[in-house]
Residue, then its C-alpha position, 0 to 999 in steps of 0.5 A: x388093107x387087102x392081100x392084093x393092095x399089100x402084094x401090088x405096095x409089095x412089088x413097088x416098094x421091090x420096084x424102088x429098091x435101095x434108095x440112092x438119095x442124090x438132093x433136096x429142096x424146100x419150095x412153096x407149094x401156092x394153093x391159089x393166087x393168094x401168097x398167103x395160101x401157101x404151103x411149106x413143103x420139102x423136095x428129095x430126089x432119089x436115083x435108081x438104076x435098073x441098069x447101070x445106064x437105065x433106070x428113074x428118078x424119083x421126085x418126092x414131094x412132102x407138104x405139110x397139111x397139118x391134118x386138115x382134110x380141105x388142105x389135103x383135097x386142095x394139094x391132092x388135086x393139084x399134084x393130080x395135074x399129073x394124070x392130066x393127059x390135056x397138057x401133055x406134050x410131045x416134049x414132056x419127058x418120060x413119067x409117072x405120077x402115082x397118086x398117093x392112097x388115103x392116110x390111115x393113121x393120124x401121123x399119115x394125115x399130117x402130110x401129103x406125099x406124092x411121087x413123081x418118077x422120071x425114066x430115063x436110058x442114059x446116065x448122063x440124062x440125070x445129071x444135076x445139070x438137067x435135073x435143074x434145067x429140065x426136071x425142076x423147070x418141068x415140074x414148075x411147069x405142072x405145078x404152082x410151085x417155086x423152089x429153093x436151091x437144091x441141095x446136093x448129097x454127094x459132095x465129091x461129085x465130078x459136075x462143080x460147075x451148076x448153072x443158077x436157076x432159070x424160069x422154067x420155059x427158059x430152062x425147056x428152050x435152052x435144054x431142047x435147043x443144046x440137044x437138036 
């Protein structure tokens, strides 16, 4: 690795900060139409503040591709989806995919990580109420993917009412519609 990629991974992992690990899920990632051609992976949400009332979250996806370059290719390309501005909507909250570098060890090689991060102004736009009816059903939306239950880290949070899941067009309606 060069000085400017250390520096340039430096200043994200600055950017990022401390950790604030809200929940997780497992979920099927479909390579093709196939359910066979399926992969295991793990979903964590993670917070992060700027302000008290600004900051992102950040969606980390680890899939299990045992090592093999075509199944990395395969999932690679699809979290590339992301990058793909022909499907972007006026709709489409605020966020960054980065698309991870190559693995260069052969512990990095048995997984593909990729990150998603949303922004957002307010702190009641994170609230697990639209992280399950906005953020997941948008995530669905991008990728061939199906989710479990979340998860949550906190315990002794203040919303104890979570809505079950919905499809993901459902979600984006009923989301659009009690915010206009």
């Amino acid at each position: 690795m060069d000085d400017s990629t250390a520096a340039i991974e430096k200043q994200l992992d600055e950017l990022r900060g401390t950790e604030n690990f809200i929940g997780f899920c497992a979920f099927d990632l479909f390579l093709e139409d196939d359910e066979s051609r399926r992969k295991d992976g793990v979903l964590k949400i993670s917070r992060h503040n700027h302000t008290p009332e600004t900051g992102f979250l950040k969606f980390t996806f680890i899939v299990d591709v045992y090592g093999d370059k075509l199944i990395r290719k395969q999932v690679s390309a699809l979290f590339a989806s992301f990058q793909d501005n022909s499907v972007n909507s006026e709709m489409d909250p605020h966020f960054m995919y980065i698309r991870p570098s190559e693995p260069t060890t052969p512990k990095d090689k048995a997984w593909f990580i990729g990150e998603v991060f949303f922004h957002f102004d307010s702190a009641k736009a994170v609230s697990k109420v639209n992280v399950i009816n906005f953020f997941i059903p948008f995530l669905t939306l991008r990728l061939p993917v199906e989710f479990s239950d979340l998860e949550w880290w906190d315990s002794a949070s203040e919303e104890t009412d979570i809505p079950q899941k919905k499809s993901a067009i459902k979600s984006i309606t009923d989301f659009i519609r009690n915010k206009f």
